[in-house]
C-alpha positions in Angstrom: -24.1 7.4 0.7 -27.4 7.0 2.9 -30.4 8.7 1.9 -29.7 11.2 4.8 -26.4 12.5 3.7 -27.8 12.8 0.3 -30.8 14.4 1.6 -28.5 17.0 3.5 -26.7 17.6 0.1 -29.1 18.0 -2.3 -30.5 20.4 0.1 -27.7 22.5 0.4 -26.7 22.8 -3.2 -30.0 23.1 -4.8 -30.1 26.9 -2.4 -27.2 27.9 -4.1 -27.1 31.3 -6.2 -25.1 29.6 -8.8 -28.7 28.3 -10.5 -26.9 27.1 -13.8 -24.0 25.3 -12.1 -26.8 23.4 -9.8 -29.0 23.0 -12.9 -25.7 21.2 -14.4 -25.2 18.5 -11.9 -28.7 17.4 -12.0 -28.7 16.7 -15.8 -25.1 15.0 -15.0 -26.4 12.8 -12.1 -29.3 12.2 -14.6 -27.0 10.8 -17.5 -24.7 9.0 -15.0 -27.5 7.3 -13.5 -29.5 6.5 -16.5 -25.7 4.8 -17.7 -25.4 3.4 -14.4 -28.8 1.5 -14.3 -28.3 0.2 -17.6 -24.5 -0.8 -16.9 -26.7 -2.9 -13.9 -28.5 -5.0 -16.2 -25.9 -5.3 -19.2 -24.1 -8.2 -19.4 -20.4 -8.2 -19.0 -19.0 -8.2 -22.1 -21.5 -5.1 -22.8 -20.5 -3.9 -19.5 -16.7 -3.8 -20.5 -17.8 -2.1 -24.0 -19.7 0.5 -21.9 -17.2 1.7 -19.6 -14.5 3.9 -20.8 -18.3 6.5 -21.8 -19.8 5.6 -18.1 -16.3 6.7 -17.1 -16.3 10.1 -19.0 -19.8 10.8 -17.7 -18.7 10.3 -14.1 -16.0 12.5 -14.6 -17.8 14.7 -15.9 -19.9 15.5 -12.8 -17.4 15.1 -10.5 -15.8 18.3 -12.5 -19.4 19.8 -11.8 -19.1 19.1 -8.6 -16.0 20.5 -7.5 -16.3 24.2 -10.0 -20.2 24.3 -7.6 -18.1 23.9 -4.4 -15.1 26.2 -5.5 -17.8 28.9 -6.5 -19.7 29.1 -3.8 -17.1 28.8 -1.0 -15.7 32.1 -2.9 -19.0 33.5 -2.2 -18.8 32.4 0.8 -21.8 29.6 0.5 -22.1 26.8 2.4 -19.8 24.2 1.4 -20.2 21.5 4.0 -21.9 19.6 1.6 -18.8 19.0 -0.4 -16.9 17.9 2.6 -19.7 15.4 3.1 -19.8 14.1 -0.7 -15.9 14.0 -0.4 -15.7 11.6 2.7 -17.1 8.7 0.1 -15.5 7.4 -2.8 -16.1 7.6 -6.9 -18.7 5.0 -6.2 -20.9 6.9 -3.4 -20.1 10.2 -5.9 -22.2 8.0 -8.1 -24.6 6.8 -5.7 -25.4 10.6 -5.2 -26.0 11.2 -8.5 -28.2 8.5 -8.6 -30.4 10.0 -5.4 -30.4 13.3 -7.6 -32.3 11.5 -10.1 -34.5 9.9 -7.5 -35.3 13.5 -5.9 -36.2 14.6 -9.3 -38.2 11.9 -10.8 -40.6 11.9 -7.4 -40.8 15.3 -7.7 -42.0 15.2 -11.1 
């Protein structure tokens, strides 16, 4: 995930009508990112204790993820992004989220 494509996606979504399902994936990318950081600097046995929850999170807003993109392709919303999020894996699905918190805390 470079900080283009993420650029280009945040974009995108955060023009959306569906305010509440936007407002949902940044408090996900938030959490997952928060666990993420601290998943960084644990040390493996922590890191083994932490996953199955860093797991649930992630799955968690990759569910957000794809109900955004099913709603606003039936409204017939841009959904390029979700092509563009979809060409990475899990990981660059996290390393999105973790640009959503970036976006947010410098805009803070």
């Amino acid at each position: 995930m470079t900080p283009e494509i993420a650029s280009r996606i945040y974009g995108i979504i955060s023009k959306t009508s569906y305010v509440k399902l936007f407002e949902k994936i940044q408090k996900k990318s938030v959490e997952y990112a928060h666990i993420r950081a601290e998943f960084a600097l644990a040390d493996r046995e922590t890191q083994i204790e932490m996953d199955p929850s860093r797991t649930i999170v992630h799955n968690a807003l990759i569910d957000c993820i794809k109900i955004l993109a099913r709603n606003m392709g039936a409204a017939g919303e841009d959904v390029e992004w979700y092509r563009l999020l979809l060409k990475g894996d899990r990981y660059e699905i996290g390393k999105f989220a973790c640009w959503v918190h970036w976006y947010l805390s410098d805009e803070a």
